[in-house]
C-alpha positions as CSV (number, residue, x, y, z in Angstrom):
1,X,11.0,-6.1,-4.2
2,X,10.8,-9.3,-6.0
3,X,9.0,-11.3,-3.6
4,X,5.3,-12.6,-4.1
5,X,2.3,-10.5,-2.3
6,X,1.2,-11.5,0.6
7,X,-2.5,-12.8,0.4
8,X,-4.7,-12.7,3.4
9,X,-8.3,-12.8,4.8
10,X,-9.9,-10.6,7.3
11,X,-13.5,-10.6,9.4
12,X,-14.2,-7.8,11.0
13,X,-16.8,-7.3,13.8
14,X,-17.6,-5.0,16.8
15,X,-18.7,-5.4,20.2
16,X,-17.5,-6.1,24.0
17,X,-15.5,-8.5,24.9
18,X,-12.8,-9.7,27.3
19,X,-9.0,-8.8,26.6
20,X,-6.0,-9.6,29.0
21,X,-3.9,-12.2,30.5
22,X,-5.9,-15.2,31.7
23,X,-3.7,-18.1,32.8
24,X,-2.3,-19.1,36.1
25,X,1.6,-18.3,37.4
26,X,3.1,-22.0,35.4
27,X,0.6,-20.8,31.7
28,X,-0.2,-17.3,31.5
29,X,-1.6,-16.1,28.0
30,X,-2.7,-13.1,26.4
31,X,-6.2,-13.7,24.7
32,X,-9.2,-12.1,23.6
33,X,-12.4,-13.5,24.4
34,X,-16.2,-12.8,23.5
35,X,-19.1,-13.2,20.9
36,X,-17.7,-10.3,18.7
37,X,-14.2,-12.1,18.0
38,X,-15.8,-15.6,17.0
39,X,-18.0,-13.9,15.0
40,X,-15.0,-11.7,13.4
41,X,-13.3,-14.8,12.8
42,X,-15.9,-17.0,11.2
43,X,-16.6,-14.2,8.9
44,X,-12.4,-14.4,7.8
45,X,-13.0,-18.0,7.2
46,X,-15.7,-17.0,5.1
47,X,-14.0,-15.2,2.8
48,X,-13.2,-18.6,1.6
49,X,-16.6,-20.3,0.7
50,X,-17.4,-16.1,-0.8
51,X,-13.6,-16.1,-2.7
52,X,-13.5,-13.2,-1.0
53,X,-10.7,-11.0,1.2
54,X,-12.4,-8.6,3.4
55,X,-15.7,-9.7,5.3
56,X,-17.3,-6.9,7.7
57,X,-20.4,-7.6,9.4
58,X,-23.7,-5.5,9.5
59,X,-22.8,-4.0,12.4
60,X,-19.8,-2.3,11.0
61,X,-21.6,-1.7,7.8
62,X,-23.6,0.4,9.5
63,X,-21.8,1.6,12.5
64,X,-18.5,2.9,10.6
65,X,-19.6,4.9,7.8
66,X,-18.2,2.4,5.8
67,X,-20.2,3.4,2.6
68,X,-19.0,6.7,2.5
69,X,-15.2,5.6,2.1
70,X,-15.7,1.7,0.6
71,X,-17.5,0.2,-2.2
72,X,-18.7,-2.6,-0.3
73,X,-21.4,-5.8,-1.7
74,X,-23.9,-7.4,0.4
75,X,-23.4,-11.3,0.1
76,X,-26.2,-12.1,2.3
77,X,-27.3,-13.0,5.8
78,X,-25.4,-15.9,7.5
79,X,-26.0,-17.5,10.8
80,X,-22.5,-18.5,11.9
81,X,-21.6,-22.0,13.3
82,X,-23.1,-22.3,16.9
83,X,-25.5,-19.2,16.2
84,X,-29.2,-19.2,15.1
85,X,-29.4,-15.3,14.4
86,X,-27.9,-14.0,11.3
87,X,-26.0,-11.3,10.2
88,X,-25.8,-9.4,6.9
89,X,-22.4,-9.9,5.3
90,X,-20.4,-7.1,3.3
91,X,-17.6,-7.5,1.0
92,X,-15.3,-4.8,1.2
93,X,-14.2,-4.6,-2.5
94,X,-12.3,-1.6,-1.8
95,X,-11.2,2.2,-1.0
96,X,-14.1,4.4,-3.3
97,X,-11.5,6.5,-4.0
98,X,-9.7,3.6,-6.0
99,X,-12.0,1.2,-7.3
100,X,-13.2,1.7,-10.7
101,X,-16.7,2.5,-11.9
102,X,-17.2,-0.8,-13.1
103,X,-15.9,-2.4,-9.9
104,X,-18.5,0.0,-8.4
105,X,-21.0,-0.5,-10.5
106,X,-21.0,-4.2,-10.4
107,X,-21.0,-4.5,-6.7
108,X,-23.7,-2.1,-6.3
109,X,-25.8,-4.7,-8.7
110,X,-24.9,-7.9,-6.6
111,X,-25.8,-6.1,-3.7
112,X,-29.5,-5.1,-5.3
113,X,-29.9,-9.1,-6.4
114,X,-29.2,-10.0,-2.8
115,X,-31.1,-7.5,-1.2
116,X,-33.7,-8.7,-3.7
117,X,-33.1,-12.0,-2.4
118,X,-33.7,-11.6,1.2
119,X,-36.9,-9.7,0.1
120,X,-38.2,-12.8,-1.4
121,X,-38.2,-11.2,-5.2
122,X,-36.4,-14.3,-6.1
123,X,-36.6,-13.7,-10.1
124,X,-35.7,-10.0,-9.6
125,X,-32.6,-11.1,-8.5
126,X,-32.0,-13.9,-11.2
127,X,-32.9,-10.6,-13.8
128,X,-30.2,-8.5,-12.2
129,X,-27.5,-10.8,-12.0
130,X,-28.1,-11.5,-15.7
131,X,-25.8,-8.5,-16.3
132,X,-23.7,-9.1,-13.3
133,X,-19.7,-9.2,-15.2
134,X,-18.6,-11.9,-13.4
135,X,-18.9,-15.0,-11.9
136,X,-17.1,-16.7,-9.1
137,X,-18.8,-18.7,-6.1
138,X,-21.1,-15.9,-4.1
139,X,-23.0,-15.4,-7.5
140,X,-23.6,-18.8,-8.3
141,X,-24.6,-19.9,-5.4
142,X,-26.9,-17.0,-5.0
143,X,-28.1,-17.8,-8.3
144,X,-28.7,-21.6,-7.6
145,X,-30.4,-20.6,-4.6
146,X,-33.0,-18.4,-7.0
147,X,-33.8,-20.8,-9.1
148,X,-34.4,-23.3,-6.5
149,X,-36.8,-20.9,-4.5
150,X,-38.5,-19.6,-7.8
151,X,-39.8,-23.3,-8.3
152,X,-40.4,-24.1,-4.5
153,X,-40.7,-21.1,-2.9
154,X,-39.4,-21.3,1.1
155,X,-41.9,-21.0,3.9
156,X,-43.3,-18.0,5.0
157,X,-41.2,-18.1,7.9
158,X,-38.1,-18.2,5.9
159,X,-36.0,-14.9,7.2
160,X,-32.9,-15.2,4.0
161,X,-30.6,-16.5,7.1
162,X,-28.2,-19.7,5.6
163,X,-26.8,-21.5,8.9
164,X,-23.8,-22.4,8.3
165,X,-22.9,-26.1,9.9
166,X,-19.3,-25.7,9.1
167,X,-16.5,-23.3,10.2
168,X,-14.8,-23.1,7.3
């Protein structure tokens, strides 16, 4: 009542890790250690270089039946500082149930020009983010990086990963 939203970012990621007190009797501390929380929370420090919120990993694309209940958009596959394997990252734009058919519509767009993308049909996805409605940092990079391969296409080795040198 009257005060400002709060705004935050989240990453979300599965997978084992370790969870408890670790420490000794003078510095005892509750953590959370393993692979699955640094990646969780690179991707919420991604949400910044995307302008984005809500950042869920392939895993939990896939693993959740997140499609069913969210209108998610692929941004891309990311190798997160200190990784060399990348992971296909989702926007969560929202609840299906309460996003708009635009909102739906356009997500499901970007996420054709990026799957386009990492398929190597570079000026497939320049075509299809022609009538993308917005604009905003995920599509122009994605675009700048079209244009860039459409004129010196990457090697045949080139898997659609960006390595990331920074943590955000």
């Amino acid at each position: 009542a009257g005060l400002p939203a709060l705004r935050c970012r989240v990453g979300i990621h599965c997978g084992s890790v370790l969870v408890g007190n670790y420490g000794c009797d003078e510095k005892m501390d509750f953590t959370i250690i393993g692979d699955p929380v640094n990646l969780a929370s690179r991707l919420e420090n991604l949400n910044k270089k995307f302008e984005t919120t809500v950042l869920i990993s392939d895993e939990i694309f896939c693993s959740m039946g997140v499609a069913e209940d969210f209108v998610t958009r692929l941004l891309g596959r990311v190798a997160v500082k200190g990784k060399t394997l990348g992971v296909e990252v989702y926007e969560v734009v929202g609840l299906r149930a309460q996003v708009t058919v635009e909102a739906a519509e356009a997500a499901a767009l970007y996420s054709k020009a990026a799957r386009a993308f990492l398929e190597r049909r570079f000026e497939l996805s320049l075509e299809l983010l022609k009538g993308y409605p917005s604009t905003g940092m995920a599509v122009t990079e994605l675009r700048s990086a079209c244009q860039r391969y459409v004129q010196k296409p990457p090697p045949e080795t080139w898997d659609g990963v960006e390595v990331l040198r920074d943590k955000f």
